[in-house]
C-alpha positions in Angstrom: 97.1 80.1 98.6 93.3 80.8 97.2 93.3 84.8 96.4 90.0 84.6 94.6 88.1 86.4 97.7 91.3 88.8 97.5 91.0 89.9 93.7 86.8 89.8 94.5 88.2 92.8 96.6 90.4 94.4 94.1 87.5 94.4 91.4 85.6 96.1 93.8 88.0 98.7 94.5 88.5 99.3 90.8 84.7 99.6 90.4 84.5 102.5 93.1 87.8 104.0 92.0 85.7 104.8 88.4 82.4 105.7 90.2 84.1 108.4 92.7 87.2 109.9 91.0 84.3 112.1 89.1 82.5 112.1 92.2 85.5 113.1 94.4 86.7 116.2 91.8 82.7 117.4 92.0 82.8 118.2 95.7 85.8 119.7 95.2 84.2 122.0 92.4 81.2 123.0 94.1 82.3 124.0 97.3 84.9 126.5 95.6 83.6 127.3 92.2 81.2 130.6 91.6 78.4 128.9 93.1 80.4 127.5 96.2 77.2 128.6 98.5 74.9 126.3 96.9 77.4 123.8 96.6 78.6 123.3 100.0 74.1 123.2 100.7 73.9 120.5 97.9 77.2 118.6 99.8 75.1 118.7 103.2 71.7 117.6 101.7 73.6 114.5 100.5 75.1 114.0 103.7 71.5 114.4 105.5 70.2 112.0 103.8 73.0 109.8 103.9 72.8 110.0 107.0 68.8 109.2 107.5 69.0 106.4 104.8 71.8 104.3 106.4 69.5 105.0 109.5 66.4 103.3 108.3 66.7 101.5 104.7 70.5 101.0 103.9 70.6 98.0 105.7 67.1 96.7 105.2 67.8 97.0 101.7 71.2 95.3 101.6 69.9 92.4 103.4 66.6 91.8 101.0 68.6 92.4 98.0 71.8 91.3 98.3 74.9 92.6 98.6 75.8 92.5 94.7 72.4 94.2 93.5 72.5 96.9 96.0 75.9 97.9 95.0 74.6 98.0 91.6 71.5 99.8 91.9 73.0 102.1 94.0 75.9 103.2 92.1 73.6 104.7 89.4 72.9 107.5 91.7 76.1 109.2 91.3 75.7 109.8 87.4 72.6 112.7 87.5 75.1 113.9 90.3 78.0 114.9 88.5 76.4 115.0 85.2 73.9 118.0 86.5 77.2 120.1 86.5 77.2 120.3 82.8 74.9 123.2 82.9 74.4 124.8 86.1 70.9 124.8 88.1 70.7 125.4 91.4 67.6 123.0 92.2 69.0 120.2 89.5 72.0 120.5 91.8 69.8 119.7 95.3 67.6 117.1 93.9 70.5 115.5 92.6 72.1 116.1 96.0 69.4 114.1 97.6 69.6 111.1 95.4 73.1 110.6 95.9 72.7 110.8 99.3 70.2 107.7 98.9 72.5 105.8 96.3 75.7 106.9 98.5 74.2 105.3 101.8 73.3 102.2 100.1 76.7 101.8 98.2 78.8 102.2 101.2 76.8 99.8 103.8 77.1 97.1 101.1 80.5 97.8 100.3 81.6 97.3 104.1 79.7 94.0 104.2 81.3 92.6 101.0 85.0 93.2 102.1 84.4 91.9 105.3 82.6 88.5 104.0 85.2 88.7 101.4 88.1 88.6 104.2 86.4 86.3 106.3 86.3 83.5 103.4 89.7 84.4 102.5 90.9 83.9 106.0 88.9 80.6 106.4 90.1 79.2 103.2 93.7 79.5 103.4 93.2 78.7 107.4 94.5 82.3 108.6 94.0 83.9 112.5 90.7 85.4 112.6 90.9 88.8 112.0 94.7 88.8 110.8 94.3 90.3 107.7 91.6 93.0 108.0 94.0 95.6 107.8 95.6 94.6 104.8 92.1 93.3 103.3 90.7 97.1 103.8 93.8 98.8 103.3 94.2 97.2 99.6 90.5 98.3 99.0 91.0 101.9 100.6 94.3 102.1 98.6 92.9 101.4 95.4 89.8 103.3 95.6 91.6 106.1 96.9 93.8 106.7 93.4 90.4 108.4 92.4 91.9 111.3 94.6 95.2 111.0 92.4 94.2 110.3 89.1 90.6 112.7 89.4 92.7 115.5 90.4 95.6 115.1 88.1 92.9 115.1 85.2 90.4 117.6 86.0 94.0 119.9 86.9 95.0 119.7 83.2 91.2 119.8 81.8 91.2 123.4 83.1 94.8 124.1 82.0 93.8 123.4 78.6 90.6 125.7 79.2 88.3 123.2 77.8 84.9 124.4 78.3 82.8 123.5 82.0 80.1 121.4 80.0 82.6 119.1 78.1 84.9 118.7 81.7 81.4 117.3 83.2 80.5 115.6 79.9 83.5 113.3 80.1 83.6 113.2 84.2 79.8 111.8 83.8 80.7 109.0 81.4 83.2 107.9 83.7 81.2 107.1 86.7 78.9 105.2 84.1 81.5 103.3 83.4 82.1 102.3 87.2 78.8 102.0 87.6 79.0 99.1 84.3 81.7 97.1 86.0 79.7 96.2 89.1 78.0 94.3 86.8 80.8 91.5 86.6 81.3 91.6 90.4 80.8 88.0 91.8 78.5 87.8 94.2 78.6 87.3 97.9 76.3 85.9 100.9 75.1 87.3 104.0 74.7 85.0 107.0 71.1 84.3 108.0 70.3 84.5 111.9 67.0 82.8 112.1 65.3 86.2 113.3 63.0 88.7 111.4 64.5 92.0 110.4 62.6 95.4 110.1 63.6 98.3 108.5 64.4 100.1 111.7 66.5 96.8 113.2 69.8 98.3 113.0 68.8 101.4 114.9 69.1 98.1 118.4 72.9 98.1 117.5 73.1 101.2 118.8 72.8 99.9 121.9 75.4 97.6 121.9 78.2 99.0 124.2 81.1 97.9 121.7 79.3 100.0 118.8 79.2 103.2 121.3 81.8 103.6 122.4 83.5 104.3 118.8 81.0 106.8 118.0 83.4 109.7 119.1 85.6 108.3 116.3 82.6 107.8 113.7 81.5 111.4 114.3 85.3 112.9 114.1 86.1 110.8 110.9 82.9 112.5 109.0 83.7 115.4 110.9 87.2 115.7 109.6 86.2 114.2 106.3 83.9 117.2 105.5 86.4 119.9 106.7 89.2 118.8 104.1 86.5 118.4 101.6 84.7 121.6 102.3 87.4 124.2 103.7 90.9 123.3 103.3 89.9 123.9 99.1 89.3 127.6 99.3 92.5 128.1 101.4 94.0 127.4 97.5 93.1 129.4 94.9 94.9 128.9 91.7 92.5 126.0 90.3 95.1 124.2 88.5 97.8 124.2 91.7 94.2 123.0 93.9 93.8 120.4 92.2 97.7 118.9 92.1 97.5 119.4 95.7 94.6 117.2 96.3 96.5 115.0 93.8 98.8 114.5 96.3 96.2 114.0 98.8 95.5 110.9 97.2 98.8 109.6 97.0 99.4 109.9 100.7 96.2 108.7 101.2 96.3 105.5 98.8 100.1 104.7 100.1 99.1 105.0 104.1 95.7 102.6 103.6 97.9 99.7 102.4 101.1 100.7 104.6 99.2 101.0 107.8 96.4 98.6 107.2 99.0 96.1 106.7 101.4 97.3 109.5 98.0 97.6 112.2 98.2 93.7 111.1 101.8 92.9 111.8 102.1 94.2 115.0 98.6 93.4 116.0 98.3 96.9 117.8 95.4 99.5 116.6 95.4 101.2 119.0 99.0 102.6 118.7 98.0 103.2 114.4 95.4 105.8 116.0 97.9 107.4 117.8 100.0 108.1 114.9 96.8 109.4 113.0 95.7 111.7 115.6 98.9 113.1 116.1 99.1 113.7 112.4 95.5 115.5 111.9 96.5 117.5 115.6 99.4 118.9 114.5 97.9 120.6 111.3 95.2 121.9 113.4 97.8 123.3 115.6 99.4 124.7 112.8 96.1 126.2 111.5 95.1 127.4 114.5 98.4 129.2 115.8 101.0 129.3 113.1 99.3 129.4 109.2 96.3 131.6 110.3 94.5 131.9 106.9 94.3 133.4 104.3 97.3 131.0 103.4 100.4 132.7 102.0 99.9 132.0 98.0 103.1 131.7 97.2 105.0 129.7 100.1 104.4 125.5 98.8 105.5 124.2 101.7 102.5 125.2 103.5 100.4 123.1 101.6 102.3 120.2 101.2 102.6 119.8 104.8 98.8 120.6 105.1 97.8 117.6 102.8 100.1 115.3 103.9 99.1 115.1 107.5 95.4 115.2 106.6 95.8 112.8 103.7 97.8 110.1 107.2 95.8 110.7 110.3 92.4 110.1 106.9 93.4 106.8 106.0 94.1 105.7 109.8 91.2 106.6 111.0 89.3 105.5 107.6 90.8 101.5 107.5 90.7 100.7 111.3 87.1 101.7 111.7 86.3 99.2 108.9 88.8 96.7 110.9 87.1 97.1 114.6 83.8 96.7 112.9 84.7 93.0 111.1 86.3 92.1 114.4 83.3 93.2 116.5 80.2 91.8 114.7 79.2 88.2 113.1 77.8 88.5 109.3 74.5 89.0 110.2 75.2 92.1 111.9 77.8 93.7 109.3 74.9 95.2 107.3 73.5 97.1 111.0 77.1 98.0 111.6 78.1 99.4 108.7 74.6 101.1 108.0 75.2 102.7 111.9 78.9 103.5 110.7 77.8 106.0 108.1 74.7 107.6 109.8 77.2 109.6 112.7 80.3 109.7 109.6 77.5 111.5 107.2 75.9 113.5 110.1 79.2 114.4 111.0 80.3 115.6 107.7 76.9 117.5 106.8 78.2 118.9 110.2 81.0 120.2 108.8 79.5 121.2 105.3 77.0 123.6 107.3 80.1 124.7 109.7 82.1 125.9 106.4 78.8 128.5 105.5 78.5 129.7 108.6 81.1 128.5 111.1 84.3 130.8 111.5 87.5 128.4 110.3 89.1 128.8 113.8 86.0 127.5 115.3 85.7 124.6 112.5 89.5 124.0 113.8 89.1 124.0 117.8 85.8 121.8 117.3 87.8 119.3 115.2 90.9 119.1 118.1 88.1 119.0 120.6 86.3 115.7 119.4 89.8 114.1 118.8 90.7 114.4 121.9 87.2 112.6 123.0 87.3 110.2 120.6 90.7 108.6 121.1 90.3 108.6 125.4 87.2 106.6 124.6 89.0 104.6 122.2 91.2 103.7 125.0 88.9 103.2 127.5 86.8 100.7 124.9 90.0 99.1 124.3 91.5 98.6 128.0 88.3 98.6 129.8 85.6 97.2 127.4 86.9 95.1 124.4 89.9 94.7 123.0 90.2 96.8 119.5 92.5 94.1 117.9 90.5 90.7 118.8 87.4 91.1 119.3 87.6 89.9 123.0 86.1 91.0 125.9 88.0 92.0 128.8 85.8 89.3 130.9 86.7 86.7 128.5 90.7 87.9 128.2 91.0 87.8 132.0 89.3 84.4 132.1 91.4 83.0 129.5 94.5 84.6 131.5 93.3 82.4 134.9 92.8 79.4 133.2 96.6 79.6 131.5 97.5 81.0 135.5 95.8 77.8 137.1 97.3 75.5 134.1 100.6 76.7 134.9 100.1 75.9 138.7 99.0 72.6 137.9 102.0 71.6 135.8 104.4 73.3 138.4 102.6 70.9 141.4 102.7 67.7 139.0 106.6 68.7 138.6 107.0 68.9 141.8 105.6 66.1 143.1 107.1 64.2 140.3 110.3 65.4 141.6 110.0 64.7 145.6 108.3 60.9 144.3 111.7 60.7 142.4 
């Protein structure tokens, strides 16, 4: 079997693993350190505009560039990021907010082209079913890149137990990401299919017109949504710094187990739908919890509390997280992935700016009910897209399923008659 497209992925996933495990510990810094105010405002300025560049340049970009360059380029935007943590300034801090929000929106559109071309080749080269290994393709990526939650947070946690100083934590954090940011360098580059047609900055804003695409946006807007509230309020609910960060340590490896585990089982028993079931019921149950039974402030002392929050966050994450990517390679041709994926982060980044702004000024029962609310909506449209629209595992239309199904109807008629007739001539 030819794995070349598969280790492509891998290198990939390493690359992002060093660009966002500094990344990853900074948002958890700022939106629970001294300055948590300005940090959660600096979080939703990059969500803003990651949210307004993946609507008009992200995908423009991608295309006239090329995937490889982009991600390159791009990546550079998270090092005045983390390294304007060094010394504190508030407007250092916005500014360079707002450029990772551009780098960040660029990154992440390329990044879902390049595993999908990658899965596609490696699908069509060992002569696989189409689509029969996007779980596990994604999963693998997700899983890797998601030991940034592990390793980040199990570093940063014994920086600050050796009470090293802010400036040299940040100093070392920065390098990092440069490093990351270096390896992208040796990636091996990838094509995106041409359609013939002219493309304009604002040509993947027509995708959103697409009935396939909008009917997953309840899910878009509840994965930011849900993205941003474990980023910007389950943090404060811990406040030891070095037990914070082992618990988002943990995070990670829940997180970085379930990608691969449920990527590759939403492949096995071709079913997605049922793999969004188990996520929601995960992320609805701690917001049950939270709602009714925990009622913060958090009891400090009792660990099982925690565990069990990060746990089912971390699950019902990485479900939601790797199908999405999934769908969207099942749904959409090459030339479209860029659109897709650019549309993809506009309502996730809105969403979590959303939630950013919510943590500031939104009451945390309210941040709660809003987050059980829009699951709800988002998986009744899921299963409406999938049973009335298209189905979430092939690709197919329901027109085109219930053709297929008469034509193996009428086929099986046909044989039955010729049998029979055979049998009465005998």
């Amino acid at each position: 079997m030819d794995r070349s497209n598969f280790y492509n992925i891998i290198h990939l996933s390493l690359s992002f693993f060093l660009i966002l495990t500094p990344f990853g510990v900074t948002q958890i810094f700022q939106t629970s350190s001294d300055h948590a105010k300005d940090g959660a405002l600096a979080l939703a300025i990059t969500s803003l505009v990651f949210c307004l560049t993946n609507l008009v340049l992200s995908s423009y970009i991608t295309r006239s560039l090329g995937v490889r360059l982009t991600l390159i380029f791009s990546s550079v935007a998270y090092v005045p990021f983390i390294a304007s943590n060094i010394k504190y300034n508030r407007w250092t801090l916005y500014i360079s907010g707002f450029l990772v929000g551009v780098g960040a929106a660029l990154l992440w559109t390329a990044q879902g082209v390049y595993v999908t071309i990658s899965t596609n080749k490696h699908e069509q080269v060992n002569n696989l079913v189409p689509s029969s290994t996007r779980g596990l393709m994604n999963g693998t990526f997700f899983g890797i890149f998601q030991l940034h939650q592990i390793i980040g947070n199990l570093l940063v946690s014994f920086l600050f137990h050796i009470k090293l100083e802010q400036w040299i934590i940040f100093t070392i954090l920065t390098s990092i990401c440069g490093l990351g940011t270096f390896s992208l360098i040796f990636l091996r580059p990838v094509e995106i299919s041409k359609d013939g047609k002219k493309q304009s900055i604002l040509s993947s804003v027509s995708i959103l017109f697409d009935i396939r695409f909008l009917f997953l946006i309840p899910t878009m807007c509840y994965s930011g949504l849900s993205q941003g509230f474990i980023a910007a309020a389950v943090p404060p609910l811990i406040v030891d710094k070095s037990w914070k960060y082992l618990i988002f340590g943990l995070f990670g490896t829940v997180s970085a187990v379930s990608y691969v585990f449920f990527g590759n089982l939403s492949d096995l028993i071709g079913r997605r739908l049922v793999i969004f079931a188990i996520g929601a019921l995960a992320h609805m149950t701690i917001f049950v919890l939270l709602l009714i039974v925990w009622e913060p402030p958090l009891d400090q002392n009792n660990t099982e509390i925690f565990l069990i929050l990060v746990i089912g966050l971390s699950i019902g994450d990485a479900i939601f997280g790797t199908l999405l990517y999934s769908i969207i390679g099942t749904f959409y041709e090459e030339s479209r992935l860029a659109d897709a994926f650019a549309c993809l982060k506009v309502f996730q980044s809105g969403s979590t700016a959303i939630a950013f702004v919510e943590d500031v000024y939104v009451p945390f029962s309210i941040q709660v009910l809003c987050l059980i609310i829009l699951l709800s909506l988002a998986f009744i449209t899921l299963i409406y897209e999938h049973y009335g629209i298209i189905s979430l595992d092939t690709g197919k239309t329901r027109m085109s399923i219930q053709k297929e199904n008469k034509k193996e109807t009428e086929a099986d008629i046909e044989g039955q008659f010729a049998y029979a007739t055979l049998s009465n001539e005998t």
